[in-house]
Structure formats: C-alpha cells, structure tokens
C-alpha positions, 0 to 999 in steps of 0.5 A: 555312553557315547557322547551326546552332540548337539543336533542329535535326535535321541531317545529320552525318558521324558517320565514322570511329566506333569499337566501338558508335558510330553510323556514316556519314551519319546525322541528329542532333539539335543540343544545344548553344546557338546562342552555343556552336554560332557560336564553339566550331566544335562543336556538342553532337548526339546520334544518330538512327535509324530502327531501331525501339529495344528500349531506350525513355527514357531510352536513347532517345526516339521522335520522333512528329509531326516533319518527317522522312523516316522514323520516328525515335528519338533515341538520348540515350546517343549523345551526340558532340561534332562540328566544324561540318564534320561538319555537313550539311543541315537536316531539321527541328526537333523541339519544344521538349517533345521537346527537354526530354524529351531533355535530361531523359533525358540527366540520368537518364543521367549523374545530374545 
C-alpha cells in the first residue's frame, strides 16, 4: 500500500461501529503524522459526511474548495483510531488551513 500521509482524504472501513458512531464505507481525513502512520499500523482519522451538519465548528468543519466528490464536512467530534487495514483509496488532500482549522477545533473540544 502507498503510504498514508497526513492531510490525506482516504476511504476507510469504519465497521462494525457502536451507538452514535459513524458506520460503513466512508472518507476520513488522516491526522496522525506520516512517521506515526508507517510504524504504528494506525493511523489517527476523523470522519467525513456529506450530510449537510446543523452542528458548525468546532463540532464540525465544512470543506469548501477540495477535490471530493460530494460536498463535505468534517465531523472533528468523530475522532478514531484505525488499523491501515481500514484504510482505502485516496480522495484528495485538504489544505494545510483546513487541516489546522481541524486540529484547532479538536483543541477546543478536549480543551488543550
């Protein structure tokens, strides 16, 4: 498999989820960094739908401008941790702005 980079938009396989967990077949966006992502066999990803969001950031973070096939939002709460397994096709790649918008909206969320 081709390495997993950070900023990547991915298909992942986010079965079996529980309760309020996404589910299925879905794109992510990979947090993690690409040292982290070659020798854990993890990578750090957060969920992406292409349900318009009623929540906005820093629950979630619309993505205007990427090469997706639908519109998209990030839902930052949706955080997971996945084996490389899970980890499918690339997307796309978001910016380094709307990369730094999600980790600054994860921040406000756990409170660092």
């Amino acid at each position: 498999m081709a390495r997993i980079l950070r900023g990547e938009i991915r298909w992942a396989d986010l079965n079996p989820a529980r309760g309020h967990e996404p589910a299925g077949m879905r794109p992510v966006l990979i947090l993690s960094q690409d040292i982290f992502n070659e020798r854990s066999g993890t990578v750090i990803a957060m969920a992406l739908t292409s349900q318009p969001q009623r929540a906005d950031f820093p629950l979630t973070l619309e993505l205007r401008n990427e090469k997706l096939p639908k519109h998209s939002w990030v839902k930052i709460s949706q955080i997971r941790t996945l084996s490389i397994e899970r980890i499918g096709k690339k997307l796309g790649r978001v910016s380094p702005e709307a990369l730094a918008q999600v980790v600054e909206g994860l921040s406000e969320i756990i409170g660092t």
